[in-house]
C-alpha positions as CSV (number, residue, x, y, z in Angstrom):
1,X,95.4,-117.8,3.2
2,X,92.2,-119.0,5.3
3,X,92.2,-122.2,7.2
4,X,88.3,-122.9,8.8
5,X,87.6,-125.2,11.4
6,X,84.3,-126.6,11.6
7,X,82.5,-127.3,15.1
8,X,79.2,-127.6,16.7
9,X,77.9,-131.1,15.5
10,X,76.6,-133.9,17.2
11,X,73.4,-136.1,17.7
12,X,69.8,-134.7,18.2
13,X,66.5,-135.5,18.5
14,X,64.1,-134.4,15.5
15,X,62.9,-131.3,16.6
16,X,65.8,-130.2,18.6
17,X,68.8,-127.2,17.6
18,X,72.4,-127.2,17.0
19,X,74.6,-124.3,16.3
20,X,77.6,-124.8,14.3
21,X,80.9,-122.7,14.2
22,X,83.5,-122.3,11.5
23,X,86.7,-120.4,13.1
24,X,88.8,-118.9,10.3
25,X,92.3,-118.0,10.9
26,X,94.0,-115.6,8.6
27,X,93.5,-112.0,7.9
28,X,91.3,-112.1,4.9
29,X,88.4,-113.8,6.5
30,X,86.2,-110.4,6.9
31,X,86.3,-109.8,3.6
32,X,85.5,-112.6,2.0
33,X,82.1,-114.1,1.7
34,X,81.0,-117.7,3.7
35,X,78.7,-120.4,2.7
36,X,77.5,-123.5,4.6
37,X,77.4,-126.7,2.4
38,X,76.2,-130.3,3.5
39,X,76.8,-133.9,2.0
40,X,74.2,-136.6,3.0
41,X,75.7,-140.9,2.5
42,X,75.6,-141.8,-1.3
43,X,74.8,-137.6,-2.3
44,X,76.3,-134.9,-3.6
45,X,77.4,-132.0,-1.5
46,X,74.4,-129.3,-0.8
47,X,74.3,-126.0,-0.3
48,X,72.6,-124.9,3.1
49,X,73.8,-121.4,3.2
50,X,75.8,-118.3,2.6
51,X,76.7,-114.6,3.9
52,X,78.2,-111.8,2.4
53,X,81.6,-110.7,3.7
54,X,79.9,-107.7,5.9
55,X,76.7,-110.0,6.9
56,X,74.4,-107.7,5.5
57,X,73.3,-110.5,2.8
58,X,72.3,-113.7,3.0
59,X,70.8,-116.7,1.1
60,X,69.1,-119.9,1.6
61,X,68.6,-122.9,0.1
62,X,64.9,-123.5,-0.1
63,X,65.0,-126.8,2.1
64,X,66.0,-125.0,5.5
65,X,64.8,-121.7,4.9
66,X,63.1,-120.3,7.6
67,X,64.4,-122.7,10.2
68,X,68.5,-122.1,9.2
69,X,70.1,-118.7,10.5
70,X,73.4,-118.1,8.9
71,X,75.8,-115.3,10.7
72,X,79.0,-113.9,11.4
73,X,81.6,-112.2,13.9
74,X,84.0,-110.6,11.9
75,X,85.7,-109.3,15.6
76,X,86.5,-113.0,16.4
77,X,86.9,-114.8,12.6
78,X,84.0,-117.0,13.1
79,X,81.0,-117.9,10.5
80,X,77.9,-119.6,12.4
81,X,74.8,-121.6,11.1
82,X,72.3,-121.9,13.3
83,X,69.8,-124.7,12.7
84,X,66.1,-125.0,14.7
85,X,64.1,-127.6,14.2
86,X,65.9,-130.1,12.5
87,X,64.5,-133.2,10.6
88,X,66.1,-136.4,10.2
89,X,66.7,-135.4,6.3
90,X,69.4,-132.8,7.6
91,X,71.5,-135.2,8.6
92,X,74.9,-135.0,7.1
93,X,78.3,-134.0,7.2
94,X,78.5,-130.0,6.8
95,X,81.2,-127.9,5.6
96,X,82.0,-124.2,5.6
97,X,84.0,-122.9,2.8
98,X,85.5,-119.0,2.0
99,X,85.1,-117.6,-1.5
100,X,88.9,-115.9,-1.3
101,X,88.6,-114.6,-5.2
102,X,85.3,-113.3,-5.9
103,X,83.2,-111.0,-3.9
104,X,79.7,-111.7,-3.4
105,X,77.6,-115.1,-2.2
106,X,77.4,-117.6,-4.7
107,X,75.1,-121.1,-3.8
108,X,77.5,-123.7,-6.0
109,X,80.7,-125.7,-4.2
110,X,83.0,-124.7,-7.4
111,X,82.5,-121.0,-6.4
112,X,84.1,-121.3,-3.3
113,X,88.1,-121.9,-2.7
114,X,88.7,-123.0,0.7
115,X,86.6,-125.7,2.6
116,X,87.0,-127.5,6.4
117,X,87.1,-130.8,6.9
118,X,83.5,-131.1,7.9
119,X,81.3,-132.0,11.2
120,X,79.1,-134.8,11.2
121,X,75.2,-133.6,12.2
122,X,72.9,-136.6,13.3
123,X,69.1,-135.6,13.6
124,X,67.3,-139.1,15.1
125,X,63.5,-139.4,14.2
């Protein structure tokens, strides 16, 4: 089984950077493939981001492509998203979540099978 931990968020100023961390425990987490989801107030859950289980592929959503960097350490268990130049629209909770079953990135929240509880990002105008 894979349990993930989300970290990283916080407040920021339009403009400004964050770097978020999901820590995995449990052995399967380098095989498996990672995505980055958000959920804005009164919307439905996004997806930001995903990378294959070796890092050698990754996908974007349109919306935060080219200012989104999606990455992991398999050596330490951890998936990170790293996010320049946010906008007040990113704001939301974001999730990581492991696709434990399937190999392969996938960019819908019913292809993946595990999820964290979420950190709140807050991008001020």
């Amino acid at each position: 089984q894979v349990q993930l931990v989300e970290s990283g968020g916080g407040l920021v100023q339009a403009g400004g950077s964050l770097r978020l961390s999901c820590a995995a425990s449990g052995r399967t987490f380098s095989s498996v493939a990672m995505g980055w989801f958000r959920q804005a107030p009164g919307k439905e859950r996004e997806f930001v981001a995903a990378i294959s289980w070796s890092g050698s592929s990754t996908y974007y959503a349109d919306s935060v492509k080219g200012r989104f960097t999606i990455s992991r350490d398999n050596a330490k268990n951890t998936v990170y998203l790293q996010m320049n130049s946010l906008k007040p629209e990113d704001t939301a909770v974001y999730y990581c979540a492991a696709r434990l079953y399937v190999p392969g990135i996938a960019t819908t929240s019913a292809q993946y099978d595990r999820w964290g509880q979420g950190t709140q990002v807050t991008v001020a105008s």
